[in-house]
C-alpha positions in Angstrom: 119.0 155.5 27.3 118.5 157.5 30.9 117.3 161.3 30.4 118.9 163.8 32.0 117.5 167.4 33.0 119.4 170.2 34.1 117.2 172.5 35.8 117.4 176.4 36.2 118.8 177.9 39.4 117.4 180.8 41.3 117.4 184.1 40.3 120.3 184.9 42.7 122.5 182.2 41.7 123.4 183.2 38.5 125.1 180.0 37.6 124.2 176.6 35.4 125.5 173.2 36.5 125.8 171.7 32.9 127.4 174.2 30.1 126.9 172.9 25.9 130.5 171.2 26.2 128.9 169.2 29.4 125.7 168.0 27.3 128.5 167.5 24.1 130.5 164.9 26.8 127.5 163.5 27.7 125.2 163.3 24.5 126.3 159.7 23.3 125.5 158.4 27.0 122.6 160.4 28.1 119.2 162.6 26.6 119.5 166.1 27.9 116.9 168.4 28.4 117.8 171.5 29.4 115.3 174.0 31.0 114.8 177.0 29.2 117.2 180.1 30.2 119.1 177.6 32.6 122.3 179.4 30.9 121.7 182.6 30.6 122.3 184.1 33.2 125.8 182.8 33.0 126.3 183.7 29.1 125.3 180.2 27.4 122.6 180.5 25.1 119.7 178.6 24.8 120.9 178.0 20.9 124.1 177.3 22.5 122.6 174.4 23.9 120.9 173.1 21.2 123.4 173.1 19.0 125.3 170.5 21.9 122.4 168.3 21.4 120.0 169.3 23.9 116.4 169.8 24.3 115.0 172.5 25.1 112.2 172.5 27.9 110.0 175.4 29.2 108.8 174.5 32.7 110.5 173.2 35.8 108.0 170.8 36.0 108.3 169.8 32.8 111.6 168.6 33.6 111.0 166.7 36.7 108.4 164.9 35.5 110.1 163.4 32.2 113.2 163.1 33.2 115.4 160.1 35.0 118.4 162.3 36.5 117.9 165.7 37.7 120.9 167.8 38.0 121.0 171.1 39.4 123.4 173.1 41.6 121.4 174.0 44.6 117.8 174.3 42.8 116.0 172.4 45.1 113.2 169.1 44.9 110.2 170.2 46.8 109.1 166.8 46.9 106.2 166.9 44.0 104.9 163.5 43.1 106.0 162.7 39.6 105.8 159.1 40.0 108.5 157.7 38.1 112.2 156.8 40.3 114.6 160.1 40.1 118.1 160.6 40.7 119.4 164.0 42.0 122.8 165.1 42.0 123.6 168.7 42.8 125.4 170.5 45.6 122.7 170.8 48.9 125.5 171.6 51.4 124.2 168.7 53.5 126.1 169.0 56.8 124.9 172.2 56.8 121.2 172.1 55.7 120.4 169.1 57.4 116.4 170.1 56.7 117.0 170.2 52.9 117.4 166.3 52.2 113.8 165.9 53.4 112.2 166.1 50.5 113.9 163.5 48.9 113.0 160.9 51.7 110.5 159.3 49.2 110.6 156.1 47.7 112.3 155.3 44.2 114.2 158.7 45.2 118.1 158.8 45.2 120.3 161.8 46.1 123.8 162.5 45.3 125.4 165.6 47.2 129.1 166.7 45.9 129.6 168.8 48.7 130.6 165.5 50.3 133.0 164.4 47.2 136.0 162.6 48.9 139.3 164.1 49.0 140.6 161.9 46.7 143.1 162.0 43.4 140.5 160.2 41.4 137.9 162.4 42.9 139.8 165.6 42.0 138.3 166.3 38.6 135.2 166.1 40.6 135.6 168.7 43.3 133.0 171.2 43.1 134.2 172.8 46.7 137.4 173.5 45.3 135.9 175.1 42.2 133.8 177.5 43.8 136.6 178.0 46.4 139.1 179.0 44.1 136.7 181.7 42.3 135.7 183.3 45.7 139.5 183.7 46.8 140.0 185.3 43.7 136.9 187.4 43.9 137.4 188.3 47.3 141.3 190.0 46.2 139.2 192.1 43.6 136.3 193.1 45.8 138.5 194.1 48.6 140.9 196.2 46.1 137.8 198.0 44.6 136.5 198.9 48.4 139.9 199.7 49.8 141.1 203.5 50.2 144.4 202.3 49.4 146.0 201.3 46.0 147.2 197.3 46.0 150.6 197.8 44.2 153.4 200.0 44.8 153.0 203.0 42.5 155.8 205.7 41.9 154.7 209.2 40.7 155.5 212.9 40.2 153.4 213.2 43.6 155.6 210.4 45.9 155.9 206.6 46.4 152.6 204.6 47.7 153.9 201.7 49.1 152.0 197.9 48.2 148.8 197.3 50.4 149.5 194.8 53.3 147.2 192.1 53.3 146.2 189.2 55.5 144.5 185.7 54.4 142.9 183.6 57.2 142.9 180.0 55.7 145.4 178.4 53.1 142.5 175.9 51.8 141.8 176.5 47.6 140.0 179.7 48.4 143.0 181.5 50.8 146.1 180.1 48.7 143.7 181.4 45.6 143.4 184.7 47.3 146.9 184.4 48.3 148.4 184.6 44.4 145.7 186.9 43.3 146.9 189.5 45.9 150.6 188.8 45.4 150.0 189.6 41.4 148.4 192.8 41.9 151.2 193.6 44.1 150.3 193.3 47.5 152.8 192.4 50.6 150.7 189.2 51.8 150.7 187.1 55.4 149.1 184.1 55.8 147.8 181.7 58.4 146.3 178.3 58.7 146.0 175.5 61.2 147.3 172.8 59.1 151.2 173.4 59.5 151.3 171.9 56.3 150.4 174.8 54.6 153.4 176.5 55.1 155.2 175.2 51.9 152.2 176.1 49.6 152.2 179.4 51.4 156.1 180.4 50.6 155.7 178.9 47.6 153.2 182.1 46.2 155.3 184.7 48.0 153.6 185.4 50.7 154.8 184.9 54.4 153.5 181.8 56.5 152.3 183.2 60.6 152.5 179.9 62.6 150.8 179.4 66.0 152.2 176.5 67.6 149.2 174.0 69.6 146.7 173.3 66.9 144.7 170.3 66.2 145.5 168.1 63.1 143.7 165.2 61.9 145.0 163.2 59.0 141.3 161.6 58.8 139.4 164.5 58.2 140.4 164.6 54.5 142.7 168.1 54.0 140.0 170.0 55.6 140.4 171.6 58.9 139.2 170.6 62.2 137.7 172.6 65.5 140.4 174.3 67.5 140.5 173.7 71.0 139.3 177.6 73.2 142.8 178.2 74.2 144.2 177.8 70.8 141.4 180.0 69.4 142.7 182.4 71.5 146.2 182.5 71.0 145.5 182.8 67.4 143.3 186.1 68.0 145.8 187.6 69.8 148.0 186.9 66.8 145.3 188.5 64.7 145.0 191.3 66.8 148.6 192.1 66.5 148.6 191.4 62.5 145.2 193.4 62.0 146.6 196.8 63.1 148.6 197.0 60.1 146.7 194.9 57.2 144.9 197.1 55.2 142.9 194.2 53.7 141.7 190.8 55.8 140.3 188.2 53.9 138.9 184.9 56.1 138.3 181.6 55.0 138.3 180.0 57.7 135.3 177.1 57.5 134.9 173.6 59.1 132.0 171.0 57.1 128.8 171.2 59.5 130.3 173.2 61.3 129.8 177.1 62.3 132.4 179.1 61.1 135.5 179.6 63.9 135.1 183.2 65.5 138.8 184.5 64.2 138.1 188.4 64.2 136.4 190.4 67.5 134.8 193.6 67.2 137.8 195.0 69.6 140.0 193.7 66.2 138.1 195.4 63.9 138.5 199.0 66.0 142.3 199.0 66.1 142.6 198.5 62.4 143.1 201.7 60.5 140.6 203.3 58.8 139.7 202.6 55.0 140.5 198.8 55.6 138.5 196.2 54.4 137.9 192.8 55.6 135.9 189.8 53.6 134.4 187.5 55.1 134.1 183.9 53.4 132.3 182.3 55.9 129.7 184.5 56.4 126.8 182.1 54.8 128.3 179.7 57.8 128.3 182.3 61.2 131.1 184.3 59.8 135.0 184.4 61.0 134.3 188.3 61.8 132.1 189.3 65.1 130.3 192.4 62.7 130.2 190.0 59.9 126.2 190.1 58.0 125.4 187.8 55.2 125.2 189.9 51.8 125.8 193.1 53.9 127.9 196.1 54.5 128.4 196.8 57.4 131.1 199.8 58.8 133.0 200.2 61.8 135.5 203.1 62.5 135.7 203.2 59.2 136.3 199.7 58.8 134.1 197.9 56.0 133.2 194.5 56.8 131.7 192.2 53.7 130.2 189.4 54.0 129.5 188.0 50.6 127.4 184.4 50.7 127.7 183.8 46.5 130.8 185.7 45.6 131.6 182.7 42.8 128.0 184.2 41.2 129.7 187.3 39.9 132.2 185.4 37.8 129.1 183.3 36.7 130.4 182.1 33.0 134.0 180.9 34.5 132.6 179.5 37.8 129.7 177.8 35.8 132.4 176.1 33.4 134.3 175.0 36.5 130.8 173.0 38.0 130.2 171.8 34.4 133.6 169.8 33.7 132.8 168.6 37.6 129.4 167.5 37.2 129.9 166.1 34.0 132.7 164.2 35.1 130.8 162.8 38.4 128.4 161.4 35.5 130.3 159.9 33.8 131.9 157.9 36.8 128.7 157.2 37.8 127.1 155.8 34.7 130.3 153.4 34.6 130.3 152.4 38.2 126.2 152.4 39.8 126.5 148.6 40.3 129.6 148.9 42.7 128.2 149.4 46.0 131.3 150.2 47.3 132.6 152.6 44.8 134.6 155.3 47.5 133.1 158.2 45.5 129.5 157.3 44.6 129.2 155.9 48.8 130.9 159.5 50.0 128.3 161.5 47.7 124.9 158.9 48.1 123.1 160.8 51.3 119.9 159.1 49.9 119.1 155.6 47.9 115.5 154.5 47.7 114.1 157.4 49.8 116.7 156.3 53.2 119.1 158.3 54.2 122.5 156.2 53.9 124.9 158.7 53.9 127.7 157.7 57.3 128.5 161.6 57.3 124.9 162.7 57.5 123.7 160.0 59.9 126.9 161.0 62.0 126.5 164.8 62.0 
């Protein structure tokens, strides 16, 4: 029977990539070891675990040394010699972080990345990206509401009528159409725009009002995501922007392409005409930002704009994000316990960026 170790994560990233139902789902197939405190952070106990069948383990090392499968979010291998062939599965953000598969360019090493997971139905229950997407839409609503001067729904009192809080969501992916329906139940008059015309339908459907510039790019290859804009298209849609952004008291962007840096939606010429005590979140800031004044993990204010650009906003819902990457993980698992022989399984040859220490990943290689 294969062992698997989950390991900790950081001391930022506040979340686990296996919870005690994962290790329950996957006790008859697997041995789990889980390293000590992996959970805590996200509220699973290490008796929690235990009591799922796990065994507890104090060191990191530990763990990569005695184990067969390593799975971990984004705690990195730093390529320590333990001998034995390992598997890793976790989310590196490899288009990205091209730098970060090098460690595991060793022989008897094997990488599995679910930031590439195909777009698939039978993939679905796999999709990490649209996990963490959906919490940091829904985040992002409650973070702008707490730093706005304004109140999100209408409210009628002895003192007058405070209309709903007008905001705008750049990008109708899982993390805008998320941050679409969490603004439209606290009350909020939303607008809404994305390149995929697509979108619109899912857009209406949450109440919110689709803003459609004609010209862009579509490609029914690139798997639901987004594609680069051509310049003169990026420009008619910030000149939309600039017309919508004098009145939105709250902008929340999205607005990301895979190895890509993040589309420039949101100049700092935007930012000054908006009215002061707005608030605009920035999704992409880990990726170059959507917003000109956008810093990673920073405030930053302008004319009494604040500008957030948050790079693990799905860390402060730790216990409900980490329960979302469990049920993924532990399904990915599952599907490839059943299937490692099929060399072309769609799902295990999207995710493999490295078998036997070479990189085989078509992505990667083409990036």
């Amino acid at each position: 029977m294969q062992h698997l170790g989950v390991l900790k994560e950081g001391e930022r990233r506040r979340l686990v990539a296996l919870a005690p139902a994962g290790v329950q789902r996957l006790g008859k197939q697997l041995r789990i070891s889980v390293q000590r405190g992996a959970g805590r952070a996200a509220g699973y106990s290490d008796e929690a675990y235990e009591q799922a069948g796990a065994t507890l383990v104090e060191h990191r090392d530990d763990i990569l040394r005695e184990c067969d499968v390593i799975l971990s979010h984004d705690s990195h291998y730093r390529g320590e010699d333990f001998g034995t062939p390992k598997t890793f599965i976790g989310f590196f953000n490899v288009l990205s972080d091209r730098p970060v598969v090098e460690p595991y360019k060793k022989k008897g090493t094997s990488l599995y990345s679910l930031d590439l997971i195909p777009r698939t139905t039978l993939a679905q229950a796999m999709d990490v990206l649209s996990s963490v997407a959906s919490i940091s839409g829904y985040q992002a609503v409650l973070l702008a509401a707490e730093r706005s001067l304004a109140t999100v729904p209408m409210i009628t009192s002895a003192g007058g009528t405070l209309r709903p809080a007008r905001f705008l969501i750049m990008g109708a992916g899982v993390a805008g159409l998320q941050a679409i329906a969490t603004g439209r139940r606290l009350g909020a008059i939303v607008r809404a725009y994305d390149v995929r015309s697509a979108s619109r339908t899912e857009v209406e459907s949450l109440g919110a009002t689709f803003i459609e510039v004609e010209g862009a790019t579509e490609d029914k290859k690139a798997g639901g995501y987004a594609v680069e804009q051509s310049a003169d298209h990026l420009e008619r849609v910030r000149q939309m922007i600039h017309q919508e952004a004098v009145h939105a008291d709250v902008i929340i962007t999205t607005a990301k392409i895979p190895g890509r840096k993040a589309p420039l939606l949101i100049t700092e010429d935007m930012v000054r005409s908006m009215k002061p005590g707005a608030v605009v979140v920035d999704l992409a800031a880990a990726t170059g930002g959507n917003c000109a004044l956008t810093e990673p993990d920073a405030t930053v204010m302008r004319k009494e704009v604040t500008i957030l650009g948050p790079t693990m906003i799905e860390c402060s819902c730790a216990h409900s994000t980490s329960f979302l990457l469990s049920n993924n993980y532990t399904t990915f698992i599952e599907h490839l316990l059943k299937n490692a022989d099929n060399a072309d399984d769609e799902i295990l040859k999207g995710t493999r960026v490295v078998a036997d220490g070479e990189v085989v990943n078509a992505r990667y290689l083409g990036t």
